[in-house]
GUZA-381298 format. One record per residue (C-alpha): residue number from 1; residue in one letter; x, y negated, z. Coordinates in steps of 0.02 Angstrom, whole numbers, plus 50000, padded with zeros to 5 digits. Example, Ala and Ser with C-alpha at 12.3 -4.5 7.8 and 13.67 -1.06 7.14 Angstrom:
<pts>
   num   residu    east   north      up
     1        a   50615   50225   50390
     2        s   50684   50053   50357
</pts>
This chain:
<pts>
   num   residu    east   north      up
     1        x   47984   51767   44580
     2        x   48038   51605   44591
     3        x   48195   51546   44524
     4        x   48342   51445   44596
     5        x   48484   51339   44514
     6        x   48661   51410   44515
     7        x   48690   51240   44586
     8        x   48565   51270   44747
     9        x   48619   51455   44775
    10        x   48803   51384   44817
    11        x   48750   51263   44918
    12        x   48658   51372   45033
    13        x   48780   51492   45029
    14        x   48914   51387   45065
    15        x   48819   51308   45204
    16        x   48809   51492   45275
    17        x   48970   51522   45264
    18        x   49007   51382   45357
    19        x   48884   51435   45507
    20        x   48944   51620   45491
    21        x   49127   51569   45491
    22        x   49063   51436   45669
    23        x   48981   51583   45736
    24        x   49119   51715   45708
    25        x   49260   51605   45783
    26        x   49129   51576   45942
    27        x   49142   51760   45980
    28        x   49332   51711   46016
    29        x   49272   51587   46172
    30        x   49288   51708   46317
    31        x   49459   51777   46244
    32        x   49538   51619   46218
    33        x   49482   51564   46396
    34        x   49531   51735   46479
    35        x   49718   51671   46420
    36        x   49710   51523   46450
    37        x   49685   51551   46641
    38        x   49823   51666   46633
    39        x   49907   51559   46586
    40        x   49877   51436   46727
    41        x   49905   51565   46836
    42        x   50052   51596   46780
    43        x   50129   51409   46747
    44        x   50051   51371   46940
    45        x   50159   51527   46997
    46        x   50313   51449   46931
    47        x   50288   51272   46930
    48        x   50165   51269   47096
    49        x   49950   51226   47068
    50        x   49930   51068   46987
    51        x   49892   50924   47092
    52        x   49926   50753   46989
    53        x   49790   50679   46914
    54        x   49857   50703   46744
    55        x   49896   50883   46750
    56        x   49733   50923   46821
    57        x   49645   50817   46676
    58        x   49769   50914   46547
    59        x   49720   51083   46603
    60        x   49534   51039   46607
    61        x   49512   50979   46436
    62        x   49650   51134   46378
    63        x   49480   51238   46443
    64        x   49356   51134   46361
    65        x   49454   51164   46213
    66        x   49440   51346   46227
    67        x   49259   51335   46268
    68        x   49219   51222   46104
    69        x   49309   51335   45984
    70        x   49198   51399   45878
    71        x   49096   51202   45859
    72        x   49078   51081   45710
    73        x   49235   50988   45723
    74        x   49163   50815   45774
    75        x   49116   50902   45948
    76        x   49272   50958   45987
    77        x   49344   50775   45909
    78        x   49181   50716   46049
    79        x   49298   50786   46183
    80        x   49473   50686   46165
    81        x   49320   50512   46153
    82        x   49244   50561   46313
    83        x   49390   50593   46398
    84        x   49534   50475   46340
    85        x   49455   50322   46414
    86        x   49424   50410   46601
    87        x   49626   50457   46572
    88        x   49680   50280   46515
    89        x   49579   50183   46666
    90        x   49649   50322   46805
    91        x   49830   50303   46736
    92        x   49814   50119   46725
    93        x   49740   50156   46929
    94        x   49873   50265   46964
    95        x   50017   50137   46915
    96        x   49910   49976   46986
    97        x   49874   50079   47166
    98        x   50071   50098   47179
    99        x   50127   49913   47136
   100        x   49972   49870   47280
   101        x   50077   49845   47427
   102        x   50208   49719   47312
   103        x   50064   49566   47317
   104        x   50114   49489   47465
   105        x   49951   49521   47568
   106        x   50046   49566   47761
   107        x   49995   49755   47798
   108        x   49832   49773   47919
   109        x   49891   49897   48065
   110        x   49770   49851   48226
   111        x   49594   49823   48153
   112        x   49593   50029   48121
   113        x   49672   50057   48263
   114        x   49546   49957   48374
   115        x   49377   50025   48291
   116        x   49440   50194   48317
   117        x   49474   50161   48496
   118        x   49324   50072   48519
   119        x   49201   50214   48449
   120        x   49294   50391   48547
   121        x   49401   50278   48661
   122        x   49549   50336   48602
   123        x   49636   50362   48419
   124        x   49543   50545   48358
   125        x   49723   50580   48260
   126        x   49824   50553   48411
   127        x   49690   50708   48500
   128        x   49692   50793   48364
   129        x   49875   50816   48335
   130        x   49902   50827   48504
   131        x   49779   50996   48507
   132        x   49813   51057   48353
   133        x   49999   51016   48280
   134        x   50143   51143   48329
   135        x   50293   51071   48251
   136        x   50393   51202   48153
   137        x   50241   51340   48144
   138        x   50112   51323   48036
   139        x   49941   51387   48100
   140        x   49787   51461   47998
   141        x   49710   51276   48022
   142        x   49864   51203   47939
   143        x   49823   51302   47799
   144        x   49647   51259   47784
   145        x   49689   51057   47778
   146        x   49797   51082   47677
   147        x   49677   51167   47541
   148        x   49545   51051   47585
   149        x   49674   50880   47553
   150        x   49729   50963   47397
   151        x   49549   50992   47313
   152        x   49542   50828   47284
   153        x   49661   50816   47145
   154        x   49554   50964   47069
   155        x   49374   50980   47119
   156        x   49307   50813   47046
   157        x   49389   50821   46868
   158        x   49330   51031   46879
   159        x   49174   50975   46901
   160        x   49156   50847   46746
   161        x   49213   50991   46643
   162        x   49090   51089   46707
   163        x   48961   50944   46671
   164        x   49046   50894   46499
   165        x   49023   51086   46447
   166        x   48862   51101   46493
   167        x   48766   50907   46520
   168        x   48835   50779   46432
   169        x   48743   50646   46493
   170        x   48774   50713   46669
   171        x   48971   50706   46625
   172        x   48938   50539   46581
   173        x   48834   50496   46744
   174        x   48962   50576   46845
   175        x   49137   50504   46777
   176        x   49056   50325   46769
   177        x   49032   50346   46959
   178        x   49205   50402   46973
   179        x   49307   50277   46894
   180        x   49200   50140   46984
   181        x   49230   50211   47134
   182        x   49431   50235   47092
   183        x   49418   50028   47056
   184        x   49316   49994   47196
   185        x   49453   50060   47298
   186        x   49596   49988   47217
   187        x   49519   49807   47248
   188        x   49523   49852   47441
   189        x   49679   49929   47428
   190        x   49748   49755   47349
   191        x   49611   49623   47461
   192        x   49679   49732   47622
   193        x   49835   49853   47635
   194        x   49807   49927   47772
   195        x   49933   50064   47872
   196        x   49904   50242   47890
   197        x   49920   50326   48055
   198        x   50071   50424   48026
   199        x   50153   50236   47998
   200        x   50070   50166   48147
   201        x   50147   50294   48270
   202        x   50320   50273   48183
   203        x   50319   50081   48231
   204        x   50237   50123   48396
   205        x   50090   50064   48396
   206        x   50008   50236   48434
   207        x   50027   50418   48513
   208        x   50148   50522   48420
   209        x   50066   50566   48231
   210        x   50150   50677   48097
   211        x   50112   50688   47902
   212        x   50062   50843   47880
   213        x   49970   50859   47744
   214        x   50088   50974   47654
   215        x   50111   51110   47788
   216        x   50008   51250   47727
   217        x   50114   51241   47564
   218        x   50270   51305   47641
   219        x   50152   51470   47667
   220        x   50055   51459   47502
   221        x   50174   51380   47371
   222        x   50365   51312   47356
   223        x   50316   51252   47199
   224        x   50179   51164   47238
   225        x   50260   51086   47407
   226        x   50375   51006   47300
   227        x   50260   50904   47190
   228        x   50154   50864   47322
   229        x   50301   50775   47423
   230        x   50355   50695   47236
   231        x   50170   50606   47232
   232        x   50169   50566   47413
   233        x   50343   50475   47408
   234        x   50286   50381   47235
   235        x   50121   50329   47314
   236        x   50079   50162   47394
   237        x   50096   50217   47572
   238        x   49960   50040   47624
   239        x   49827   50115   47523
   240        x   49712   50183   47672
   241        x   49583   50091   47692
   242        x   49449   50161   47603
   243        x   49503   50347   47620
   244        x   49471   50374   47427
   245        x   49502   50578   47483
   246        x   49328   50545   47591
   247        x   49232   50438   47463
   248        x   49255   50547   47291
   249        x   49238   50713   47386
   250        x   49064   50625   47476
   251        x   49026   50580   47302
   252        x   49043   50759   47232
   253        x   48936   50809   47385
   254        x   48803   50665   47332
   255        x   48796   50704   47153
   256        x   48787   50881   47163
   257        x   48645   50869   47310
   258        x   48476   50875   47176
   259        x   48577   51017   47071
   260        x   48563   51115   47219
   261        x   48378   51198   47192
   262        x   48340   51257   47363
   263        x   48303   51121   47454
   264        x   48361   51204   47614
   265        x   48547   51232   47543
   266        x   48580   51051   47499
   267        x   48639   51006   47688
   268        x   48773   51126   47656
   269        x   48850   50994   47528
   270        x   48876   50890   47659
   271        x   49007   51014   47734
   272        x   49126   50977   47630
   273        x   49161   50781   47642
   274        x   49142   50831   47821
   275        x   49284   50958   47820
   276        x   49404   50828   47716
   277        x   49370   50678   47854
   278        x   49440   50826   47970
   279        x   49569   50857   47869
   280        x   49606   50671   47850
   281        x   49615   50647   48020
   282        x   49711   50817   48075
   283        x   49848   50777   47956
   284        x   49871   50599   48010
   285        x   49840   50514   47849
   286        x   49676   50428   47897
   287        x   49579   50346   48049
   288        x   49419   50369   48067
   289        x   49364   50189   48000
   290        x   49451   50235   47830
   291        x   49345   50405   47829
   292        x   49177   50316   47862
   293        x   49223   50188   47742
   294        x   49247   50313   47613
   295        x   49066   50365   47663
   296        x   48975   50210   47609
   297        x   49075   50158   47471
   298        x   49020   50345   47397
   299        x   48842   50290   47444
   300        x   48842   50119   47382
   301        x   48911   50168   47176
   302        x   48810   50325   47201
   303        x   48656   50200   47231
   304        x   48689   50060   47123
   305        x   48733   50167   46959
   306        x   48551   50272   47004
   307        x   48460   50098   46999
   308        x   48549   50043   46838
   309        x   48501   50179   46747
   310        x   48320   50182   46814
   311        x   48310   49997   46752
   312        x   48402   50023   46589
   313        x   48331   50196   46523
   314        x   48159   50124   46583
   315        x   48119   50305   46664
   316        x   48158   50379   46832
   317        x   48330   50483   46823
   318        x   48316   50662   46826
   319        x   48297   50739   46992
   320        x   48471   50829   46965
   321        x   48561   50673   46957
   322        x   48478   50603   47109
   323        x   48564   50555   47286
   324        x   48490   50607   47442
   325        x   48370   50478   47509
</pts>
């Protein structure tokens, strides 16, 4: 038989305490996140779904802290160092984006205007609007643009908690891509302020054009209406060209495409930054140019992060984290 030192034996055991007492408080996981999205259920029945950046970001990480209970403390300490520097550079976005329009630069209104006209021959809002906007009913469509503006605010921040639960170095990839992106547009924003459509037709300049972006919330949510006309009336009202709404959902689409493991399900991906340039346009808060824009700004971080980390890890990146050629 062979012995062991009093010494030893309490190490081990305590060392198996330690990954009995890990393992036992993991069994709580599914609990604790049961609640906790009853309890967003419940705060977004009173208060209206969260759709600033900041209460999206706060909810998120309250479920990532449900999902790591149960971890060696430095993970769950690994979740406030991933995510407090994504929170710091939006916020500092956030106020920067509304003090854009205070620079000086004279507001862009024709430029839009005239691509639009020049690709359909006429302003695709001013149609669209003028086939699909009832003023004072709000029809099944208004309802669908409206859920399609407002995922947005959620889908990309759901998605790198998905990805921080489950790959970090795809959370990584993916937020590093987002908050260029975010920058990228704020330098446009500030180089060239530019006038949505809404504003354009209230100086004139175009067919009649409502804001209606919040329509479908006067069927679906008070709560929610209410905070989405707060952000909209704090916003910088010249930040439309690019359509940040097109390029971060386009990005989604992009980043998600080699996760996607049928090959012939990947198109559907595309669907959705397809569905929020309608939406853009429907609602009046975008021409077409800003839409497209948002296209190729998705495409060009989503290409020049995938060659920086080919060139820097030395190895091809992982089909999953791959654009569409």
């Amino acid at each position: 038989m062979v012995s062991m030192a009093t010494g030893e034996f309490a190490e081990i055991r305590s060392e198996g305490g330690s990954g009995f007492r890990f393992a036992s408080s993991a069994v709580l996981r599914p609990y604790a996140l049961g609640l906790y999205f009853v309890a967003l259920i419940a705060w977004s029945a009173r208060y209206g779904v969260p759709v600033q950046r900041e209460l999206v970001i706060l909810w998120t990480c309250g479920a990532l802290a449900c999902v790591s209970i149960g971890r060696p403390p430095r993970e769950i300490l690994q979740l406030v160092v991933d995510w407090l520097p994504i929170v710091a550079v939006l916020w500092a976005y956030d106020v920067t984006r509304g003090a854009a329009d205070t620079f000086g630069i004279g507001v862009h209104y024709h430029p839009t205007i005239d691509f639009d006209r020049a690709i359909f021959g006429e302003v695709p809002t001013v149609w669209l609007q003028q086939h699909l906007h009832d003023p004072g009913v709000v029809r099944p469509w208004d309802v669908g643009f409206t859920l399609v503006y407002t995922s947005y605010f959620i889908v990309p921040f759901a998605l790198a908690g998905w990805l921080w639960a489950r790959d970090r170095l795809g959370f990584q990839r993916f937020t590093r891509r987002l908050v260029t992106l975010s920058l990228a547009g704020l330098a446009t924003y500030i180089a060239f302020p530019a006038a949505p459509p809404w504003m354009a037709s209230e100086m004139g300049l175009i067919g009649e054009v409502h804001r209606t972006t919040a329509e479908g919330w006067k069927v679906l949510g008070v709560g929610t209406a209410s905070l989405f006309s707060k952000g909209q009336g704090t916003a910088n009202l010249v930040a439309a060209v690019p359509s940040l709404h097109s390029a971060i959902v386009s990005l989604v689409a992009l980043f998600l495409w080699g996760r996607v493991r049928r090959k012939r399900l990947r198109p559907l991906l595309l669907l959705y930054p397809a569905a929020m340039g309608l939406a853009l346009m429907a609602t009046g808060e975008h021409y077409f140019f800003d839409v497209a824009l948002g296209w190729v700004y998705a495409g060009v971080v989503m290409g020049a992060w995938t060659v920086w980390e080919r060139r820097r890890e030395g190895l091809r990146v992982p089909a999953e984290a791959e654009a569409p050629a």
